[in-house]
N, C-alpha and C positions, 0 to 999 in steps of 0.2 A: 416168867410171869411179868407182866408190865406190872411198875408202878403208877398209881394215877397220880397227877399233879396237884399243886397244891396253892391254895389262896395266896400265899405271903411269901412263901421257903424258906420257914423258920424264923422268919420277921416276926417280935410280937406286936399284935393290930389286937385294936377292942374286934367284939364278936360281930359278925354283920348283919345287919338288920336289914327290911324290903327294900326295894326301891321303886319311885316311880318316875316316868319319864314320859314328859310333852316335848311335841312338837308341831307341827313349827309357831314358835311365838313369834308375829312378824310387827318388825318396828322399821315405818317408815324413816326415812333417815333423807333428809332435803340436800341438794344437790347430788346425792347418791343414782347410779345408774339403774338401780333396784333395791328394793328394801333388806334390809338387813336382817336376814330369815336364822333363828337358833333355836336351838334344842337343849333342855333344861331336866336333870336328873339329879332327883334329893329321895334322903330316905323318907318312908314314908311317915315318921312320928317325930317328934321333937321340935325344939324351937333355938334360938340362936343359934344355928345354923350358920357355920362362916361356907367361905365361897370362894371356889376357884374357875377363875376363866380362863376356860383351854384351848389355845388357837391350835389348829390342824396348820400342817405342812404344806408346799409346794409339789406334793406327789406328781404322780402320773395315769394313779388310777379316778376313772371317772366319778366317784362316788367316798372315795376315802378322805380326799382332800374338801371337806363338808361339813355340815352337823350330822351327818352318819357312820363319819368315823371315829376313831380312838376309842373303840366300845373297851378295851380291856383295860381300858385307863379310868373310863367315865364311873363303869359301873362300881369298879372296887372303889372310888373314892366318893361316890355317893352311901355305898353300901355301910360304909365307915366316918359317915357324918358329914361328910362337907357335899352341897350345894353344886354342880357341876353344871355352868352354862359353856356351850359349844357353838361360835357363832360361823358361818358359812361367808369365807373371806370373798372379796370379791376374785381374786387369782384360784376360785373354785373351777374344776372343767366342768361340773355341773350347771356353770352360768354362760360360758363360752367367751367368756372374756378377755381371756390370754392373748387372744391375736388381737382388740380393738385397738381403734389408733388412740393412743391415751399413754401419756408421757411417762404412767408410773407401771403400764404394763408392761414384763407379763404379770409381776409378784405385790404389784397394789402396797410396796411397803409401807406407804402413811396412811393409805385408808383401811388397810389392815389393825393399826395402834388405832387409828380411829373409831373402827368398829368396837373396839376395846372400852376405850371411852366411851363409847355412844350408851354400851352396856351399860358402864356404871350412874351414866345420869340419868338412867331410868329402870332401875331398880325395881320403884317402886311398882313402874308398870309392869313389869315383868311378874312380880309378885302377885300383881292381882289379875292377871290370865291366865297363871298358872294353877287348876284346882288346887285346894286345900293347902297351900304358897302360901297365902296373904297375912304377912305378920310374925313369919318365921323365918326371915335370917337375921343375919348380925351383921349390919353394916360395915362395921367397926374394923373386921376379922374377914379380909381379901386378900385373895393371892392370885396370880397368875402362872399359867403354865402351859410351853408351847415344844412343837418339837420340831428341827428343822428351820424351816423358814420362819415355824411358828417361835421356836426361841428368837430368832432375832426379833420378834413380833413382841416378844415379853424383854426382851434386854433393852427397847426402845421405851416401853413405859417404864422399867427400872432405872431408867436413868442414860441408858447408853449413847453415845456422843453418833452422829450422822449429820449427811449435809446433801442438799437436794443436788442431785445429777443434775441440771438443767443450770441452775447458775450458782453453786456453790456455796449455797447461804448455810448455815448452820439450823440444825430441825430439833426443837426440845419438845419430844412429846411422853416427857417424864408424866406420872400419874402419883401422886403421893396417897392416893386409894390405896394404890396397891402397896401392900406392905411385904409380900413376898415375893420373891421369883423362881421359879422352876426351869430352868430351860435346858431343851433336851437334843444333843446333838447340834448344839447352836452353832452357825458360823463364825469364824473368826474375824481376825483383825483383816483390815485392809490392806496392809502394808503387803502383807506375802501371798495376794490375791494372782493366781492363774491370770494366762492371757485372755481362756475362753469365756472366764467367770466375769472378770471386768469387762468384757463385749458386753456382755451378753444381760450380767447382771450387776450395771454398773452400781449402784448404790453401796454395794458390800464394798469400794474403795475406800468409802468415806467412815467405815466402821471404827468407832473410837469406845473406848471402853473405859478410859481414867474417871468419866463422870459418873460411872452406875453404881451409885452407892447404896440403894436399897439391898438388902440380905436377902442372898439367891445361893440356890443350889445348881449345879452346874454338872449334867449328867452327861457323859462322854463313852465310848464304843473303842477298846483297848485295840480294833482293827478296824478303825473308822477312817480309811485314808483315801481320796478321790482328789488325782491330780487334775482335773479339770477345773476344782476348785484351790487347792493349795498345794506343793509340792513339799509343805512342812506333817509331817503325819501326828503331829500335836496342835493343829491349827485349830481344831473345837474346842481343843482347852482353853484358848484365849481368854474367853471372858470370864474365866476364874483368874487365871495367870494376869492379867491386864487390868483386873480394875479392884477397886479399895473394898477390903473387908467389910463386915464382917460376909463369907464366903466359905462355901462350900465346893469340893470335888467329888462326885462319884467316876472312878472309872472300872466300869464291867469289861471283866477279861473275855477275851475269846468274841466281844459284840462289833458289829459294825453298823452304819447307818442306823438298820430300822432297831436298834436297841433290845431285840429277839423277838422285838413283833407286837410294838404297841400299838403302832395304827390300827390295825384289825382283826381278829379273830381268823385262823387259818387262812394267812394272805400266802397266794403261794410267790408273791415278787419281793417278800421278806426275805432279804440274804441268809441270814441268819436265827431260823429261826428254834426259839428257843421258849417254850411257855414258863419254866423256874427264874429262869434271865428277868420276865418280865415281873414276875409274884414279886421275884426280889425289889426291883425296879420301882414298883406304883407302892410297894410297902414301906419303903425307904422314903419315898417322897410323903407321906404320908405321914410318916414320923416324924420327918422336918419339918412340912406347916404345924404341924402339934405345936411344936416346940416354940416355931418362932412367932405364931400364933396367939401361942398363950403361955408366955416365958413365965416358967417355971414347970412346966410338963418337962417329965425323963423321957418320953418318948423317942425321941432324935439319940439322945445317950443309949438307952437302953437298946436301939435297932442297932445303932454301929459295932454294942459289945457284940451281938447275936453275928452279924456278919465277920466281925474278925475271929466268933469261936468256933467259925464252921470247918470244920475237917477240909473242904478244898472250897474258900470262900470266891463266891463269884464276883466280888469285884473289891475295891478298896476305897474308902475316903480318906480325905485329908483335908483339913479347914484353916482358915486364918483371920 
């Protein structure tokens, strides 16, 4: 008899309520190649409302790398109270922009934190194109959260150190909005960057991490190792290992890259795919914006005792 799967994996989460989701909210954005097209899922009652901005990856599929994907991400953490806007980077294949001649392609790193920004200074506009939106979040209470390419996207507003490929100037595109970080399989430091990754994807040279001092959790894949990017098989752990507390580590045993398959619902180019990997996954990050959200919630406590009393716990934390 199969067993069916399950929301959390034994994470305790409040109960979940509707959700509803628009799209596309579109905000022109001046000197932009195209408007900065996203997708907005909040439950459907309540008010102060916090909010997580979720950048998508540098995938390969036409449509996952967008505001259409990371549905098993979006939904659970709308369904559990937080506000979930998903903007469509420009290094989308849905826009065809990987190949233009444009210095920062193919990964758009600064117009990616940009689009981040562009977010939060309009807010308000968001709010009032989204039905029934208008007047219910909480400013106050933002976080970000990215996976991939998109963690480097959230370690840049966290504070992370970089410096422009083109003439080596240093880039602070810190955000003090954000008061959380999430990021999900993030790349690592510079220093022990692959030949092919610095061809190709020069800016990850200049990854520095000593300045991200905003409090970030830091989700890692126990068989996450691709020497085209590092030949260190702890290089994602970097921006836990590399930069100042306060900090968290999640590393899920037996995951690689796609973390058991958060980009998409049944993607079959998910290495690993695993749907309790992921419950466990979006429930644990869930209890950490709780916590660091609204210091004084047990939620982040109480999720970690649940994970280390599980008979074979799928992954481990460790904080500093």
């Amino acid at each position: 008899m199969s067993t069916p799967f399950t929301e959390a994996a034994g994470i305790p989460v409040g109960d979940p309520t509707p959700v509803t989701t628009f799209s596309p909210v579109v905000l022109p954005v001046p000197g932009r190649p195209v408007d900065l097209r996203i997708k907005v899922s909040a439950p459907a009652t309540g008010g102060d409302l916090p909010v997580i901005l979720l950048s998508h990856g540098h995938g390969p599929s036409n449509f996952v790398s967008s505001l259409h994907g990371y549905g098993p991400l979006a939904d659970f953490w709308a369904a559990h109270g937080f506000v979930v806007i998903q903007p469509t980077h420009l290094d989308s294949t849905t826009l065809g922009l990987r190949e233009a001649y444009d210095p920062e392609a193919p990964v758009y790193w600064r117009s990616r934190a940009e689009d981040m920004r562009h977010i939060l200074d309009h807010l308000d506009r968001i709010e009032a194109a989204v039905p029934g939106l208008k007047g219910r979040l909480d400013h106050s209470r933002i976080a970000a959260a990215g996976h991939s390419m998109g963690g480097h996207t959230v370690g840049l507003l966290c504070g992370q150190g970089v410096a422009d490929p083109a003439d080596g100037t240093p880039v602070d595109l810190s955000d003090a909005r954000v008061r959380a970080g999430v990021l999900l399989a993030p790349p690592g430091g510079g220093e022990d960057l692959a030949a092919f990754a610095s061809e190709h994807l020069s800016v990850l040279k200049t990854t520095d991490f000593a300045s991200m001092t905003t409090p970030a959790l830091v989700i890692v894949g126990e068989n996450d190792h691709n020497p085209a990017f590092s030949d260190r098989k702890d290089w994602h752990t970097d921006a836990y290992h590399l930069s100042p507390g306060p900090k968290s580590l999640l590393t899920l045993f037996g995951a690689e890259h796609g973390l058991g398959g958060v980009a998409m619902y049944d993607g079959a180019e998910t290495t690993d795919e695993n749907p309790e990997r992921v419950a466990a996954l979006r429930a644990l990050v869930w209890a950490y914006l709780r916590t660091t959200l609204y210091p004084g919630d047990s939620a982040w406590a109480d999720a970690t005792d649940a994970l280390n009393a599980m008979p074979e716990p799928l992954g481990a934390v460790e904080s500093k």
